[in-house]
C-alpha positions as CSV (number, residue, x, y, z in Angstrom):
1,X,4.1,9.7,11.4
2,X,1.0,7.4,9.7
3,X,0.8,7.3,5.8
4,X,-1.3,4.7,3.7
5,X,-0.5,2.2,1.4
6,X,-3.4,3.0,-1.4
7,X,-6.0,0.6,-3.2
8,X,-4.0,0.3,-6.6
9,X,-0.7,-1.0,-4.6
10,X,-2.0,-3.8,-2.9
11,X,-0.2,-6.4,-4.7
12,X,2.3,-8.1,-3.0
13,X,5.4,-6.6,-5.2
14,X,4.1,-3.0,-5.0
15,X,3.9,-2.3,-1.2
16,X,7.7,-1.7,-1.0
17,X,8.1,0.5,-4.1
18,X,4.9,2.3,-2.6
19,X,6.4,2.5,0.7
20,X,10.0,4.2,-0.6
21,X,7.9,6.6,-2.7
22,X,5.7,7.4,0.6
23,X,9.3,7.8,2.2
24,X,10.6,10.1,-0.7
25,X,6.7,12.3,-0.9
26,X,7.1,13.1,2.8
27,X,11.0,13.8,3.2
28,X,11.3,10.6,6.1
29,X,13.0,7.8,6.4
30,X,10.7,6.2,8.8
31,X,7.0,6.2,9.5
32,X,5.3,5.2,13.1
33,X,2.6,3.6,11.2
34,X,1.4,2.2,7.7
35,X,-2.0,1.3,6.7
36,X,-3.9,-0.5,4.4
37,X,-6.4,2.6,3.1
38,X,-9.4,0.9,1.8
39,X,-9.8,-3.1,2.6
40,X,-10.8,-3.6,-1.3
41,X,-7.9,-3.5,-3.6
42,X,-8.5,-1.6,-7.3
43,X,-6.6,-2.8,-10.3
44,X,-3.0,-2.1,-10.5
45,X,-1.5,0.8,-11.9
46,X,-0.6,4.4,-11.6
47,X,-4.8,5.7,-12.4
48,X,-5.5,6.3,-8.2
49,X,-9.1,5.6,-9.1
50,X,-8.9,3.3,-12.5
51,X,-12.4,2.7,-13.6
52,X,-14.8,0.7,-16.5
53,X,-16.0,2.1,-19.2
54,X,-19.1,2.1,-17.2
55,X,-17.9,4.4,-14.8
56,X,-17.3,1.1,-11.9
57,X,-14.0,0.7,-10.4
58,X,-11.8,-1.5,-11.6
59,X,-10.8,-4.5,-9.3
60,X,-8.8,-7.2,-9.4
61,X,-11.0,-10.6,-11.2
62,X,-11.4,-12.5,-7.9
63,X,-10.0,-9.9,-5.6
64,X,-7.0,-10.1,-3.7
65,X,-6.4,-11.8,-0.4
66,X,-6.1,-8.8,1.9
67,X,-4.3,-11.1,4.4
68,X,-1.0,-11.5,1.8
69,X,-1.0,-8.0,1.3
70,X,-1.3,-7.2,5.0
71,X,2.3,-10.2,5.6
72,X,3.9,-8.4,3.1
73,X,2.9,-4.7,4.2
74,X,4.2,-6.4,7.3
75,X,7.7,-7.3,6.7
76,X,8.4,-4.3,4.6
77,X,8.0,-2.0,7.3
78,X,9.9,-4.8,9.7
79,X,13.1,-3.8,8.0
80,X,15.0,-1.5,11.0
81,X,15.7,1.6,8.3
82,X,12.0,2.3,8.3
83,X,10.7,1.8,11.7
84,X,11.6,3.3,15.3
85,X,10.6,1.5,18.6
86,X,7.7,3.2,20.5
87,X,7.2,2.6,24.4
């Protein structure tokens, strides 16, 4: 199974919460793969697509370092209870 961590959870302290609700949404307690959905993070929160009052997404002032986001991503999904092997 492949799920995605979204745009607004890219910060380092939301991939696991976003993760176990991923988990919970889809009735596992594993997935095969987790991706990063869009390499461009948007400002935090619980608005999916949180925008100006221009209309312009919201991102983070200076952007986030997508590497971080990918170590921690990482070692979240390192943890045994939320992985299986595949040969």
């Amino acid at each position: 199974m492949t799920s995605k961590l979204w745009n607004t959870k890219h910060c380092a302290e939301d991939v696991e919460p976003a993760l176990k609700q991923t988990l919970s949404d889809l009735g596992l307690t594993y997935l095969d793969l987790y991706l990063m959905h869009w390499p461009i993070a948007f400002q935090r929160g619980e608005d999916v697509f949180p925008k100006n009052e221009d209309g312009t997404l919201k991102v983070p002032a200076g952007g986030l370092f997508l590497v971080r986001v990918f170590v921690h991503a990482h070692l979240c999904v390192q943890q045994p209870h939320w992985r299986r092997e595949i040969s």
